[in-house]
N, C-alpha and C positions, 0 to 999 in steps of 0.2 A: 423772662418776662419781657414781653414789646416796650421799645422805647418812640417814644412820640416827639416831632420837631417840634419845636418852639421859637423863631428866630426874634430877637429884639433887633432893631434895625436902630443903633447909636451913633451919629454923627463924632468923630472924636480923631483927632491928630498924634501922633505921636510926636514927643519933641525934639526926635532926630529927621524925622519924614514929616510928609503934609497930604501922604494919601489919602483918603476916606477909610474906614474900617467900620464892619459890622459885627456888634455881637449877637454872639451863636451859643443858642442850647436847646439842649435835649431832655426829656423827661422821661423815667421809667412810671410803668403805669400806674403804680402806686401815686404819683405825682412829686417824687423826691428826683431833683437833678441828677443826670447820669452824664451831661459833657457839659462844657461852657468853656467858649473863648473867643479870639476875634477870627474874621476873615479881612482880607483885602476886597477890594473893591471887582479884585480878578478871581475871587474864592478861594483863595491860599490862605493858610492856618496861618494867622502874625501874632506873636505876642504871645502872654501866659494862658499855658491850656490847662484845664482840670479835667481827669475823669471820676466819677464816684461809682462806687458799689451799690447795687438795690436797696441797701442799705441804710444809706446816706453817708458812710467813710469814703475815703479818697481811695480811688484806683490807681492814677498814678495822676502827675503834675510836671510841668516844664514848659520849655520855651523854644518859639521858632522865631528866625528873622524875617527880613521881608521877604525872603525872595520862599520860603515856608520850609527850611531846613533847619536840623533841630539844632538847639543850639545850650551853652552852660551846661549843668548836673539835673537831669530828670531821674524822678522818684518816683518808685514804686510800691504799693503798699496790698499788704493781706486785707482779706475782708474783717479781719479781726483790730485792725488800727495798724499792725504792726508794719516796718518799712520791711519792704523785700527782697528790693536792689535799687541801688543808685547806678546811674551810668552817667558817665563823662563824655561829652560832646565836645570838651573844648581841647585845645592842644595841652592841657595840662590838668590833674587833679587823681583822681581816683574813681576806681568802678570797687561798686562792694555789694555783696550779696547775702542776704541773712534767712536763718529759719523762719516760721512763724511763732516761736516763741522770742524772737528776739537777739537767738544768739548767732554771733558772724558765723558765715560759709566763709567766705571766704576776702577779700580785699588785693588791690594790686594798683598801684601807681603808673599814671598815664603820663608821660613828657612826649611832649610835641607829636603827640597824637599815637603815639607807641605804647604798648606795655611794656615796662623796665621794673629791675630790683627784684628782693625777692617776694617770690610768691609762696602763700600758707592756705589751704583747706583745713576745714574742722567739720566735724562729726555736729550731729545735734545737740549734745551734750558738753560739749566744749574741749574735745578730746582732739588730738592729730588725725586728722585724714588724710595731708600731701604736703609736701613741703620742696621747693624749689626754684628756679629765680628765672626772669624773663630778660632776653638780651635782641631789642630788635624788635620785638613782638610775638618771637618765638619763646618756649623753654627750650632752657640749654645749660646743659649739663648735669647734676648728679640731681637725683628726684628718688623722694622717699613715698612710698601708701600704707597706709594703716586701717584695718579693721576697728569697725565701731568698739572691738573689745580691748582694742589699743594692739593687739597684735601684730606684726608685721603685715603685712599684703604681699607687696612686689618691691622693688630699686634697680636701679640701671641708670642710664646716663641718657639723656635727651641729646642731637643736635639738630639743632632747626626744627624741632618739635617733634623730631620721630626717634625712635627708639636706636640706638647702635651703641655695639661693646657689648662688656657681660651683663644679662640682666638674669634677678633669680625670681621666682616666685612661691609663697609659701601657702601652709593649710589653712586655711581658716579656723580648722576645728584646734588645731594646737599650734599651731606658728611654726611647724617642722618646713624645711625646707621642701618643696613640689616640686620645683624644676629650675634646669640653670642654663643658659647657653649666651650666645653671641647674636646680635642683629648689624645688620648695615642697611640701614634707610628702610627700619622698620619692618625687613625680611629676614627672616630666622637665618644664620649662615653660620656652619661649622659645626661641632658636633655640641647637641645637647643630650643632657642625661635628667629623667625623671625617676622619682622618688612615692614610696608608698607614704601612707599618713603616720607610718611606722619608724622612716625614715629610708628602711632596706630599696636598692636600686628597684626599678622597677622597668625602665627599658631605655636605650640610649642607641645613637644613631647621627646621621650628619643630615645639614640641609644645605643648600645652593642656590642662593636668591629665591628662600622662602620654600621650596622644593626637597621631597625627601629624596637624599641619593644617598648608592651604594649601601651596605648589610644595617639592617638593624635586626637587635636583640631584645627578646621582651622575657624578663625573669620572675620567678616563682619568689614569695618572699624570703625564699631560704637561700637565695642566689642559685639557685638550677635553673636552666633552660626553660623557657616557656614554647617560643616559639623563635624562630627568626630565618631571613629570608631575607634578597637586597630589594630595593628601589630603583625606575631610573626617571627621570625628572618627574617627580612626585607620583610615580607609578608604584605597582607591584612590579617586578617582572624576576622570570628566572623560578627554579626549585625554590620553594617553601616548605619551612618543617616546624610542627607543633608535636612538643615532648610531655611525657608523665612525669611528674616528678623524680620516679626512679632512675629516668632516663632512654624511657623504652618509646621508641615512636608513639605515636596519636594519632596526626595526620600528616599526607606528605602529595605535594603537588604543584604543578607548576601554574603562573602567572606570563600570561603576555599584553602588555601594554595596560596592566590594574585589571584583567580580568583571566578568571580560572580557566587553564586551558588544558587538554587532554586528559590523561587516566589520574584521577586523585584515587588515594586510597588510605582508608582508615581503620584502628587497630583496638583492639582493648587492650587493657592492661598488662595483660599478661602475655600480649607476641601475638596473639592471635587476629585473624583478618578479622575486621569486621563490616567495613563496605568496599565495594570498588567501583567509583564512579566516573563518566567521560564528560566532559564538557567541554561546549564551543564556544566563546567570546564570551565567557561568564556563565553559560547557562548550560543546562544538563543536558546532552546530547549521546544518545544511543544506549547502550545496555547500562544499568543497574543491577548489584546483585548486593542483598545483603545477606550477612551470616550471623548466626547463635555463636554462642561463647565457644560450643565443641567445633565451630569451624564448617556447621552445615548452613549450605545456603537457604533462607526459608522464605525470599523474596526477588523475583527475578522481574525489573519493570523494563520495558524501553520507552524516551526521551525523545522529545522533537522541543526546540528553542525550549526551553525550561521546564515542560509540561509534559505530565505521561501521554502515551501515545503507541498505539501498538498492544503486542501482548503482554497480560500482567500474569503471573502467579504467585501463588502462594502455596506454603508447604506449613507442615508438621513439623515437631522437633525427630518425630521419629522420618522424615524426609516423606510423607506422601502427601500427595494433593491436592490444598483444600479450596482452591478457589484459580480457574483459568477464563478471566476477564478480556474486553478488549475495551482499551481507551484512543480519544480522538479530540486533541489540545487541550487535553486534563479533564474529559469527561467520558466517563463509563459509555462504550457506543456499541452495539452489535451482542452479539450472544455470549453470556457470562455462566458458568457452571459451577456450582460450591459444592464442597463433596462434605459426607460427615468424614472423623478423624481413623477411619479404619478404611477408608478410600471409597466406600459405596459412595453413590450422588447422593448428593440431598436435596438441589434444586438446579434448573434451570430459567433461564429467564434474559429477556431482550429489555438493552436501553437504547433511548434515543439523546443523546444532548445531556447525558448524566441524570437523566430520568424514565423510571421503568416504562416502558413501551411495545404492545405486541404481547403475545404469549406468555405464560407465569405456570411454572410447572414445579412441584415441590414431591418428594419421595419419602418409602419408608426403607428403615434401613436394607430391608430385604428385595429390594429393588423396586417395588409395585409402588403405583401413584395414589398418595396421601390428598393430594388436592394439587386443582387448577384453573386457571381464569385469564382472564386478557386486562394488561392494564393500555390507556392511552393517553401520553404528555403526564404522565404520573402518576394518574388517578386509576384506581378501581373502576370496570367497564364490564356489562355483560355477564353473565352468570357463569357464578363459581361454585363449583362442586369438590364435594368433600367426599373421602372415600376411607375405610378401616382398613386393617391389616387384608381382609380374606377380598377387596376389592369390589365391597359394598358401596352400595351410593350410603352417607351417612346426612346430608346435607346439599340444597342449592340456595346460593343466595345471588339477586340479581343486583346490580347495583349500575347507578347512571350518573357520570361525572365526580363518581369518588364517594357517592352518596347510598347507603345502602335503602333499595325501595322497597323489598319482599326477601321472606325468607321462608325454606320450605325445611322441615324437619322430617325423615326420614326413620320409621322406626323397623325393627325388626320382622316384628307379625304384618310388613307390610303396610300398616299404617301411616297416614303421611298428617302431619299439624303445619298450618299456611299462616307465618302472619306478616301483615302486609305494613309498611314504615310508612 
């Protein structure tokens, strides 16, 4: 809601100064005050300021001097009465900050303009949320967090506010340990080990000012092999290898500088190939071939920067040919041919930009054409005819923008039924 000025103009002195001062306030629209306090004669805030809520409760309250910097403990308050935070302006006292039911957040003692001693967080409920102590104005040294369920969170050791030495962290769902390592000025250094919710390891590895380097290992929660592969300054780089539990490859491929480079290749379960792919700086680059469980290949694409490109096929499990495509940066482009599963054609047909375009030809298994028509930009165009096994017209339908407008029916005794859309 709009607050509207209102200035009272009060002649009045204070008893340490003999400036002029004007008092100042504002009204929300309701007509309940929303500020009030003085100016100087210069327009700087002097003296006790109040803000209120549309309410009519207090926003917050405090004080400037002359020169209109703040000054003593300013209060803060919820729209529901309740205080929010106090802050300390002066070289000594206390900052403290509370829920809106009234229970502390938190508190910390100000000396000569510093935060010192120890410092407490609390939960809404009046539970531990932090606990640890300020030297300077920093935190420093051993620091505890707690989940609202009183749980552990995290602990480690602060200097100069940032994190270094061992720090661990836990689950929230049951307080098992999550992960544990080392920092030096708040960058991860040396090795750390992470933990399931189970507790079993889960992958461990080293870091270098924050950076993963050299091998890490990521495990199954049985302690078997998942994957693992080294780093170098927070990269990928080098052979990577992803395991079955058994032990049997998965995937296997190399990294150069955090992206996938050259022939990767992947396995089933049971030892068998199941793809083999090339990629250039991350992305798929040249032949793909994938295989069935018996080791036949039933998928042959080629790759340009991550996108098929070139010729596609498709096969049967019994290896014939069900579909010889051509793509152009990941869309169907040029003359694509589907076959049924005992090798006859079954269709022919041109795309443009990954949509049908040009000529549409469709067959019966015995070779002879079942029906055909022209599409354009994807749509239905032009009259399509339909034809039976012995190479009868059975059907034309004309159609203009994908929209069908007449359709002629074709009968036997020569007969023909016209109805028009």
């Amino acid at each position: 809601m709009k607050k509207f000025l209102f200035t009272l103009t009060i002649l009045s002195f204070f008893t340490l100064s003999s400036f002029a001062q004007k008092e100042y306030t504002e009204y929300w629209q309701n007509n309940n005050v929303s500020t009030k306090g003085f100016k100087s004669d210069k327009g700087v805030r002097v003296g006790n300021w109040t803000w209120f809520h549309e309410n009519g409760k207090k926003e917050q309250e405090g004080s400037y001097d002359n020169n209109g910097k703040k000054i003593g403990t300013w209060i803060y308050y919820f729209e529901n009465g309740q205080v929010k935070k106090e802050e300390c302006y002066s070289d000594n006292g206390f900052n403290k900050a509370y829920y809106n039911n009234g229970q502390l957040y938190f508190s910390v003692e100000i000396r000569d303009g510093k935060r010192v001693g120890d410092y407490k967080e609390f939960h809404i409920d009046g539970k531990p949320k932090m606990t640890g102590a300020y030297v300077d104005d920093e935190l420093e040294g051993d620091v505890v967090f707690w989940y609202e369920s009183g749980l552990k969170e995290m602990e480690g050791t602060l200097k100069g506010g940032k994190r270094n030495d061992n720090w661990k962290y836990y689950y929230r769902i049951n307080g098992n340990l999550g992960s544990t390592g080392s920092f030096i000025n708040d960058k991860e250094n040396g090795k750390w080990i992470y933990f399931y919710e189970t507790s079993e390891k889960w992958r461990e590895g080293n870091f270098d000012n924050g950076l993963k380097v050299g091998q890490w290992v990521t495990y199954y929660e049985s302690g078997k092999t998942l994957h693992k592969g080294s780093y170098h300054n927070g990269l990928e780089e080098g052979v990577w290898e992803s395991l079955y539990e058994n032990g049997k490859l998965k995937d296997k491929g190399s990294f150069a500088e955090g992206k996938m480079s050259g022939e990767w290749n992947s396995w089933y379960e049971d030892g068998m190939l199941k793809t083999k792919t090339s990629y250039k700086e991350g992305l798929k680059e040249g032949l793909e071939t994938l295989y069935d469980t018996r080791g036949q290949a039933f998928v042959k694409a080629h790759n340009k920067e991550g996108k098929l490109h070139g010729k596609y096929e498709k096969y049967s499990d019994r290896n014939v040919l069900l579909e010889k495509s051509y793509y152009k940066s990941g869309s169907k482009d040029g003359k694509c041919i589907f076959y049924y599963t005992q090798g006859a054609k079954l269709r022919e047909q041109s795309f443009k930009n990954g949509k049908p375009n040009g000529s549409w030809t469709e067959y019966h298994e015995d070779g002879k054409v079942s029906a055909k028509g022209s599409f354009s930009k994807g749509k239905q165009t032009g009259t399509w005819i339909n034809y039976d096994r012995f190479g009868n017209k059975t059907s034309e339908v004309k159609y203009k923008d994908g929209r069908k407008i007449s359709q002629k029916v074709l009968k036997k005794d020569k007969d023909t039924k016209v109805k028009n859309f």
